[in-house]
PLY file of the C-alpha trace (Angstrom):
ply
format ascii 1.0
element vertex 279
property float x
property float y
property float z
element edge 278
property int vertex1
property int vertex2
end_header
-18.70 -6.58 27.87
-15.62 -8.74 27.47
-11.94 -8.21 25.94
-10.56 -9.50 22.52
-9.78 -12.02 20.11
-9.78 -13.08 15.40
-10.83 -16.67 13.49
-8.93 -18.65 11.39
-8.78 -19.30 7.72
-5.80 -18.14 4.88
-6.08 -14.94 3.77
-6.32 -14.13 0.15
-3.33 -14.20 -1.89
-3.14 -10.53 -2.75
-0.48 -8.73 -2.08
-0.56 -4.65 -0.73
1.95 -2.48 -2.03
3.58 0.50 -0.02
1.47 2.96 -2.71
-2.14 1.65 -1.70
-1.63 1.81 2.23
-0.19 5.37 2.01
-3.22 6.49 -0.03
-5.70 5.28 1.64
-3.99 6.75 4.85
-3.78 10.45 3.34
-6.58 10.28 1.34
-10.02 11.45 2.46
-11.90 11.97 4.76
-8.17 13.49 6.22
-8.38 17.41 6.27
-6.63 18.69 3.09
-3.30 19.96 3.52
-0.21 21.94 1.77
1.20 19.92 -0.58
4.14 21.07 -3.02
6.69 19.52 -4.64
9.84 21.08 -6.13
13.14 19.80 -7.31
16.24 20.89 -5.13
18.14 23.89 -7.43
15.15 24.74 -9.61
12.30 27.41 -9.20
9.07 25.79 -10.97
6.16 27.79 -11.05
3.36 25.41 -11.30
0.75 27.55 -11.49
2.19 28.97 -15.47
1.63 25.47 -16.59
-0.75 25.65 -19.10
-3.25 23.39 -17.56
-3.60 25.56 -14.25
-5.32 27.95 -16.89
-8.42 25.38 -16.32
-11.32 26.24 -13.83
-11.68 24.49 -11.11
-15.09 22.80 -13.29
-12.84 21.69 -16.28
-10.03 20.17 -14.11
-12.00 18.22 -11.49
-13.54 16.78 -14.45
-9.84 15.19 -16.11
-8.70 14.33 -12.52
-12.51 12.14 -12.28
-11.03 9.97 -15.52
-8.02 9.19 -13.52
-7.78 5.65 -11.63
-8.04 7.07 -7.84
-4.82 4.82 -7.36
-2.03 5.56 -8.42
-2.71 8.47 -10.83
-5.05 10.66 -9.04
-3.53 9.76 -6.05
0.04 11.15 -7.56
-2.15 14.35 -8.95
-3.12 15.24 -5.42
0.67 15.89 -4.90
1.29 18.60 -7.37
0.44 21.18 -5.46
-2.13 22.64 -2.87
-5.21 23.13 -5.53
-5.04 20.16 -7.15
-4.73 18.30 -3.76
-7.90 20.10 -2.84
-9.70 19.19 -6.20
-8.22 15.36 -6.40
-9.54 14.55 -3.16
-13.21 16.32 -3.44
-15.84 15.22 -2.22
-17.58 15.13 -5.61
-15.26 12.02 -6.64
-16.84 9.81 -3.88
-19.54 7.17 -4.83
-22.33 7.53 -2.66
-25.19 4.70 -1.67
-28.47 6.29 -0.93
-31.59 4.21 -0.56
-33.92 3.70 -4.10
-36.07 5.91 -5.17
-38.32 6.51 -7.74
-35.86 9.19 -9.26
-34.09 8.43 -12.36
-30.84 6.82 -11.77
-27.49 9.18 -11.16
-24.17 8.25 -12.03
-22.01 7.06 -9.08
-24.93 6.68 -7.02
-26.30 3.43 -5.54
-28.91 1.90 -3.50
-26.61 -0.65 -1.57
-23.03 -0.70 -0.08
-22.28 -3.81 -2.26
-23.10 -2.76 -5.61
-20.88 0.32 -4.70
-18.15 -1.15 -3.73
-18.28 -3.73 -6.78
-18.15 -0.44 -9.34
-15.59 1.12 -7.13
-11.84 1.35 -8.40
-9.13 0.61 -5.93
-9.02 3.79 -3.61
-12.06 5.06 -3.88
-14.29 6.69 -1.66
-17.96 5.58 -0.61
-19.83 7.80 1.48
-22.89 5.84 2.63
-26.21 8.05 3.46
-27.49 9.10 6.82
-30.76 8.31 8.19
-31.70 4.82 8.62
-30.11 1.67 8.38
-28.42 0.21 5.04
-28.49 -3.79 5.21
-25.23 -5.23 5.15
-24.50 -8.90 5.17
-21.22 -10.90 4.05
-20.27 -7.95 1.77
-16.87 -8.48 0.77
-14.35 -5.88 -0.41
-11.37 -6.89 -2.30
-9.57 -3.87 -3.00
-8.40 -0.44 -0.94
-11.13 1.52 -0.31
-12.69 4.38 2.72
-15.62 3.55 3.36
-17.22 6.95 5.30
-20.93 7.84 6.77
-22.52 10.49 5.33
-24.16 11.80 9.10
-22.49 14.26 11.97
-21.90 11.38 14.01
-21.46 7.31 13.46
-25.11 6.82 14.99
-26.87 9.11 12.06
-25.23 6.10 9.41
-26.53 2.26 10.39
-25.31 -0.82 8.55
-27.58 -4.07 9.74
-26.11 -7.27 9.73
-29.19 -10.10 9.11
-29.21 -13.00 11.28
-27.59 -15.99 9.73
-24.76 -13.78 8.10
-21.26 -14.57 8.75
-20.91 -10.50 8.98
-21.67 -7.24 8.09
-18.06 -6.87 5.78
-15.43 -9.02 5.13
-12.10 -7.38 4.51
-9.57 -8.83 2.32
-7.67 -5.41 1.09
-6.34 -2.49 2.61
-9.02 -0.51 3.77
-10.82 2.29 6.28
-13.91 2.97 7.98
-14.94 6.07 9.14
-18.00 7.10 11.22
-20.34 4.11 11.02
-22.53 1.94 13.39
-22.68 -1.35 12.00
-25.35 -3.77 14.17
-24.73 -7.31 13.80
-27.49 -9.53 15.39
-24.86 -13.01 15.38
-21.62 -13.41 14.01
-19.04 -9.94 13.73
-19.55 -6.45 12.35
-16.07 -6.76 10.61
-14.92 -9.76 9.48
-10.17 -9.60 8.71
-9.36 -11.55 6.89
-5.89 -9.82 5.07
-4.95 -6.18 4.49
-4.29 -2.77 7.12
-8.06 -2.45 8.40
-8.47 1.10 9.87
-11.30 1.77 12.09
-12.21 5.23 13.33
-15.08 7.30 15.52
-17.13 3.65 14.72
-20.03 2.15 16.52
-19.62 -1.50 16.27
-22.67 -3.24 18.19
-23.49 -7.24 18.88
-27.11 -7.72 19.80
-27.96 -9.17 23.21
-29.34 -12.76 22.93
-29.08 -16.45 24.32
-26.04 -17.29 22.02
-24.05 -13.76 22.54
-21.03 -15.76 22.90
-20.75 -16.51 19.27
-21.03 -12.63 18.34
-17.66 -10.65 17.99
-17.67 -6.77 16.66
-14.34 -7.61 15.16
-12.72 -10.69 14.13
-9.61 -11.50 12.47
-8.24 -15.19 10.82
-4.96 -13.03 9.43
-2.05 -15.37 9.39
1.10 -15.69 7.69
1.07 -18.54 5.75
4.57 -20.12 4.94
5.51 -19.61 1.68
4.95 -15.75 1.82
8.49 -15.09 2.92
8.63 -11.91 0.06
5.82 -10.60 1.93
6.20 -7.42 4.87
6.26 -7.76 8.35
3.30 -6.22 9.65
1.20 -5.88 6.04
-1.82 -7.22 8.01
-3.20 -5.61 11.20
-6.32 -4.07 12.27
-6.01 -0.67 13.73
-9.23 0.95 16.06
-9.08 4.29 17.30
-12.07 6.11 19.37
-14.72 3.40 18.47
-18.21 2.43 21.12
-18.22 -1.50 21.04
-21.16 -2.59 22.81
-22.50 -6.73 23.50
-21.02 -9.96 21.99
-18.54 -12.21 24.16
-15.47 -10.72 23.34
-14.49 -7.36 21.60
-11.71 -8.87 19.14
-11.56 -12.66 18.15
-8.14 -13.35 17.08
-7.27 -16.82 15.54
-4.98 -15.97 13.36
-1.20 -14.58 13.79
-2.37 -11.14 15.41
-2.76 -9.93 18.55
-3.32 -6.74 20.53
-1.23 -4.19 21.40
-1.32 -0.65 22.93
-4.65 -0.86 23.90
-6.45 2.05 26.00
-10.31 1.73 27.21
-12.74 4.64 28.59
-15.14 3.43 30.21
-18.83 5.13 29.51
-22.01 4.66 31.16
-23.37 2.14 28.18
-20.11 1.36 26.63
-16.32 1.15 25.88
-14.62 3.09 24.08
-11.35 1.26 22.80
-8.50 2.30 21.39
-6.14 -0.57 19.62
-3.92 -2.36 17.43
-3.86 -6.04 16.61
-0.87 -6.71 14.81
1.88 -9.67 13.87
3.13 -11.84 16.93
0 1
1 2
2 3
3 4
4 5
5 6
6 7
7 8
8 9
9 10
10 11
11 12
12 13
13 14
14 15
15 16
16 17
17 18
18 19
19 20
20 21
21 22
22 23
23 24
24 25
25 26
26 27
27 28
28 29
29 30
30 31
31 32
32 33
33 34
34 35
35 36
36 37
37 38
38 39
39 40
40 41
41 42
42 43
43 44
44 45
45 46
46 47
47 48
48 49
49 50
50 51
51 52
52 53
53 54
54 55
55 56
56 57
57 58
58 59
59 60
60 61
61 62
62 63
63 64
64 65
65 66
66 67
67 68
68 69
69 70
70 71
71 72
72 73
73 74
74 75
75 76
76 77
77 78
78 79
79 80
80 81
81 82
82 83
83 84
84 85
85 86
86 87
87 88
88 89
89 90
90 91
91 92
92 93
93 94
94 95
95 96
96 97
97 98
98 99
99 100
100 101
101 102
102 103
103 104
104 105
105 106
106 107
107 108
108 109
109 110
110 111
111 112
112 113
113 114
114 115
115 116
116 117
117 118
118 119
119 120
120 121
121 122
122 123
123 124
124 125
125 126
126 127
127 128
128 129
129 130
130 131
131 132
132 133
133 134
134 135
135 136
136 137
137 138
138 139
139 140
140 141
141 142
142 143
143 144
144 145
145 146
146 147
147 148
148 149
149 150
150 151
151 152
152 153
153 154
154 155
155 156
156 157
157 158
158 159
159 160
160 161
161 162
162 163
163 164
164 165
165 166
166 167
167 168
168 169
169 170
170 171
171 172
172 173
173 174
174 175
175 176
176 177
177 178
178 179
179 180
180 181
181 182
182 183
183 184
184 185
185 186
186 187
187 188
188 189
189 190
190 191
191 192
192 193
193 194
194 195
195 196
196 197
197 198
198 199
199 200
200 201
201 202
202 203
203 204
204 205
205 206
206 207
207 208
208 209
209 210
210 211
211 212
212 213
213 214
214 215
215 216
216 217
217 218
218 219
219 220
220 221
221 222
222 223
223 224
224 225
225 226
226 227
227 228
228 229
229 230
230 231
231 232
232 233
233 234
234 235
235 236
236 237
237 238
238 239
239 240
240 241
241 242
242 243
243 244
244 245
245 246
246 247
247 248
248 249
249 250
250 251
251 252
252 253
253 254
254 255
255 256
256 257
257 258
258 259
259 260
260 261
261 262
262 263
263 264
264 265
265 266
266 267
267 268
268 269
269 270
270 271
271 272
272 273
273 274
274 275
275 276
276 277
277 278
């Protein structure tokens, strides 16, 4: 098991804004917490609106027809109930393997064709038991991307051989509780975007050419004439994640590197804690 490192190509030309990253940072899976606004001199008791006369049913429902960023995002705000129904559950797609059953809305049998009905900010919780295939998937918009089991090892994506990677990351995004097995190339591919990784099992098969396999890599760099843009939009942050085989744990070869990093060593594995952001 070796140290870090990202590839290099230009990153897509989109452009985060402030509204996206702190969404998909408070947004679920995050615990739900107290949430109240009130301007400074007034007493407004949100709960005699007229609309808080609505069961829970009727306004989980409206909040569904809202775009999860910005407006249902903005709803969760309001106050401690509609925080609670914004961010349920019930909003998330889900991918579940096919089945004979009749098809259910927001349901599908593969990570891709989830993520290609998702809306920027949405939620995908991906099944447990298993292993979903994953190979060059690419998301293009802010989204969590969460496994359904108790721990990462009950939710498996499988990277084919030949594949570039399991997911390619060109938005602002999270992952949450998966084990992603790549057999060559990376799990996680960076290429622009905040990529949060959490309680994650990222694993490189053992074989003859191990030393082109990389859990993570990132080609994030700066290019020139994106002077307007933040320091720091693009970074890769792990926290409590197993990575196990391939010749280094990060390939940077772009404008990031690490910082703060912190290893405990297990019998099998390492688990890392990191950041890999702007020189």
């Amino acid at each position: 098991m070796a140290a870090a490192t990202v590839a290099a190509q230009s990153p897509a030309a989109e452009e985060a804004v402030d509204l996206e990253e702190t969404a998909m940072a408070t947004f679920p899976p995050s615990s739900v917490g107290r949430w109240k606004r009130r301007k400074k001199g007034t007493s407004v008791a949100v709960d005699l609106a007229p609309i808080n006369c609505l069961d829970d049913g009727c306004l989980m429902h409206i909040f569904s027809l809202l775009s999860p960023i910005p407006d249902r995002y903005s709803t969760a705000l309001v106050c401690q109930r509609w925080r609670h129904l914004a961010c349920h559950p019930r909003h998330w797609l889900r991918v579940e393997r096919p089945s004979k059953a009749p098809q259910v809305p927001g349901v599908f049998p593969d990570l891709e064709s989830a993520i290609s009905a998702a809306r920027p900010g949405d939620t995908i919780l991906i099944s447990a038991g298993g292993s979903h295939p994953a190979s060059d998937v690419q998301v293009r918009k802010p989204l969590c991307l969460v496994g359904g089991g108790d721990i990462a090892d009950d939710t498996i994506l499988t990277c084919s051989r030949g594949s570039d990677s399991a997911i390619e990351f060109l938005s602002t995004c999270k992952v949450v509780n998966l084990t992603v097995r790549a057999e060559l190339g990376c799990c996680f591919l960076h290429r622009s975007g905040r990529l949060t990784i959490e309680d994650c099992v990222l694993q490189c098969e053992e074989n003859a050419l191990d030393f082109l396999s990389f859990p993570i890599v990132s080609t994030a760099q700066t290019s020139p004439s994106s002077s307007s843009r933040k320091h720091g939009e693009d970074r890769v942050t792990v926290a409590q994640t197993r990575i196990e085989g391939g010749a280094k744990a990060v390939l940077s070869c772009g404008t990031l590197t690490l910082q703060h990093v912190r290893a405990i060593y297990a019998p099998k594995a390492i688990f890392f804690w990191f950041e890999a952001v702007e020189k």
